[in-house]
C-alpha positions in Angstrom: -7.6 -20.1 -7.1 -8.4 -16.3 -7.2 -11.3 -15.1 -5.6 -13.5 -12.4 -7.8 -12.8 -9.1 -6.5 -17.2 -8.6 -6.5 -16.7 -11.5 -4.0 -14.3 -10.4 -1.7 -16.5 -7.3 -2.1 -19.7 -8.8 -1.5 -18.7 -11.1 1.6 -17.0 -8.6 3.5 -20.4 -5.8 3.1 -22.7 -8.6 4.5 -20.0 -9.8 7.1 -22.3 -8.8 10.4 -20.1 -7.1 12.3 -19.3 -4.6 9.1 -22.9 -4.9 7.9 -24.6 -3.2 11.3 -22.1 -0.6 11.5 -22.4 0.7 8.1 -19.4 -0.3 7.1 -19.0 -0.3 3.1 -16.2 -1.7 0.9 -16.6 0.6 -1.8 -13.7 -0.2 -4.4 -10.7 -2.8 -4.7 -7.8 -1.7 -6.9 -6.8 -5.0 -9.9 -3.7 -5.7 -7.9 -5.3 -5.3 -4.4 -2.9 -2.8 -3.0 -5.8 -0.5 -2.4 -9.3 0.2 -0.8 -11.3 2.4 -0.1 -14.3 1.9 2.9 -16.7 3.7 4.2 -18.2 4.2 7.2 -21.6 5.7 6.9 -23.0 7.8 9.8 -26.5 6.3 10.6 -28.7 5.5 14.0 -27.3 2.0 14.6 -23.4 3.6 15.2 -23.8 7.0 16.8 -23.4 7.6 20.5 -25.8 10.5 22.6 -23.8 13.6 20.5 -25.0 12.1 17.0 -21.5 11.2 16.5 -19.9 7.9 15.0 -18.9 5.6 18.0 -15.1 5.0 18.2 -16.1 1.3 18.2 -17.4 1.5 15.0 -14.4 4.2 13.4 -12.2 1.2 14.6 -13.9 -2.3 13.1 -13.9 0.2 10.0 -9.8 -0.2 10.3 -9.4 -4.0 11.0 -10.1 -6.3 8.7 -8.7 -4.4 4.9 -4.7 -4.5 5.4 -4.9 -8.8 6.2 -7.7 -9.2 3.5 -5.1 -6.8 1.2 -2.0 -9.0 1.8 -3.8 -12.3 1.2 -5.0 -11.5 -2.0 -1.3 -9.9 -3.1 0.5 -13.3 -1.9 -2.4 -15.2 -3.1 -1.5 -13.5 -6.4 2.2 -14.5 -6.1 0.6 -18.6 -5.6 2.6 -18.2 -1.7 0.0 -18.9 1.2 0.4 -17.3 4.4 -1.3 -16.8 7.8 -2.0 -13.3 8.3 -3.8 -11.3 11.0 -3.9 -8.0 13.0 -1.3 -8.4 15.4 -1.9 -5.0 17.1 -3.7 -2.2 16.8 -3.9 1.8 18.0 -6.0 4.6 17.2 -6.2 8.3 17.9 -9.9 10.3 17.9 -8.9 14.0 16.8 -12.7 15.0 16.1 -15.8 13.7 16.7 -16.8 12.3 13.9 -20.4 13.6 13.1 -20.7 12.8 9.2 -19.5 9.7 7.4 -16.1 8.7 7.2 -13.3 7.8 4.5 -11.0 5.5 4.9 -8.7 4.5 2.4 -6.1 1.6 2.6 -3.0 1.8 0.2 0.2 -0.6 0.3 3.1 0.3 -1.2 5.1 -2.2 -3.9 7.8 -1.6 -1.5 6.2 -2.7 1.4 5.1 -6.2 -0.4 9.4 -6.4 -1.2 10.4 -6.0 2.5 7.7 -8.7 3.7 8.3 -10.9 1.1 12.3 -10.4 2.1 11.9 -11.1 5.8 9.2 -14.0 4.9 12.0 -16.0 2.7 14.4 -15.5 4.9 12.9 -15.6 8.4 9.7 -17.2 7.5 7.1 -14.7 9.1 6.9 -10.7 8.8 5.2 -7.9 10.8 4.5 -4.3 9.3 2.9 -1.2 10.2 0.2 1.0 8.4 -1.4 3.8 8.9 -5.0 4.7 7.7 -6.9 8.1 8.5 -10.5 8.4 8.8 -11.9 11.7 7.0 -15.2 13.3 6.9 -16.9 14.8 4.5 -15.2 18.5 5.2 -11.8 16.6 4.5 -11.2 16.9 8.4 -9.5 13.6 9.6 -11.6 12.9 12.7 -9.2 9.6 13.8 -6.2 8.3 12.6 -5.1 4.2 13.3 -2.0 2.1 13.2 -2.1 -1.5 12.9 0.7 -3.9 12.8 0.1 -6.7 10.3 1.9 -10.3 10.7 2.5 -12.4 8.0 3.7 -15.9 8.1 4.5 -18.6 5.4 2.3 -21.5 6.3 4.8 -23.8 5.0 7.6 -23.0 7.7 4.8 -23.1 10.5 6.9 -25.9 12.6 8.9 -23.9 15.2 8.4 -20.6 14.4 5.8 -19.6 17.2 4.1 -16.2 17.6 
């Protein structure tokens, strides 16, 4: 069963940890390969210099690639364990206006994973998303390595 995009929308704007950092799921592309977040500048995520907390830049990169790849597979009627294996981000500015983020997977991408998934039964990838303020200056810049396993072929696999 597909979950409504306003849903998926919806739970992840009231989520708490999103919700109290300002963190806003602004659109969903039809097919799910893109997002687009924001991260709005505000008293409850800015440090002593009135800029964004690198805290708060990161959470704004953490939960969009998983959610992304369940809803493409979900698509595809395949369920699979995904998760954030690993994460890394680099501040280049301080960050003292809201941030852009936006999350794109390539068709590509979804062939490789689904590839390595048939034949190995789990997948890991790596993405990149920049966080841009309003000037267009990317203030950080994360990578995040996404792992992807077919819950049917759970049994001896390990992590």
């Amino acid at each position: 069963m597909q979950i409504p995009k306003f849903l998926i929308k919806f739970s992840l704007n009231i989520f708490p940890p999103l919700l109290f950092n300002r963190i806003v799921l602004k659109e969903i592309s039809d097919d799910y390969m893109e997002m687009k977040v924001v991260l709005r500048r505000a008293f409850f995520n800015i440090n002593f210099h009135k800029t964004i907390f690198g805290g708060s830049i990161f959470s704004a990169c953490d939960p969009y690639f998983p959610t992304m790849y369940y809803h493409i597979f979900s698509r595809k009627r395949r369920k699979l364990i995904i998760w954030l294996k690993a994460a890394e981000i680099k501040y280049l500015k301080p960050a003292d206006s809201s941030l852009r983020l936006h999350f794109k997977i390539r068709e590509n991408e979804v062939q490789i994973i689904e590839d390595d998934l048939n034949k190995k039964g789990k997948a890991e990838i790596w993405h990149t998303v920049k966080a841009v303020n309003k000037k267009g200056i990317i203030c950080a810049q994360a990578r995040m390595q996404i792992y992807l396993r077919d819950d049917k072929q759970n049994k001896n696999l390990g992590f």
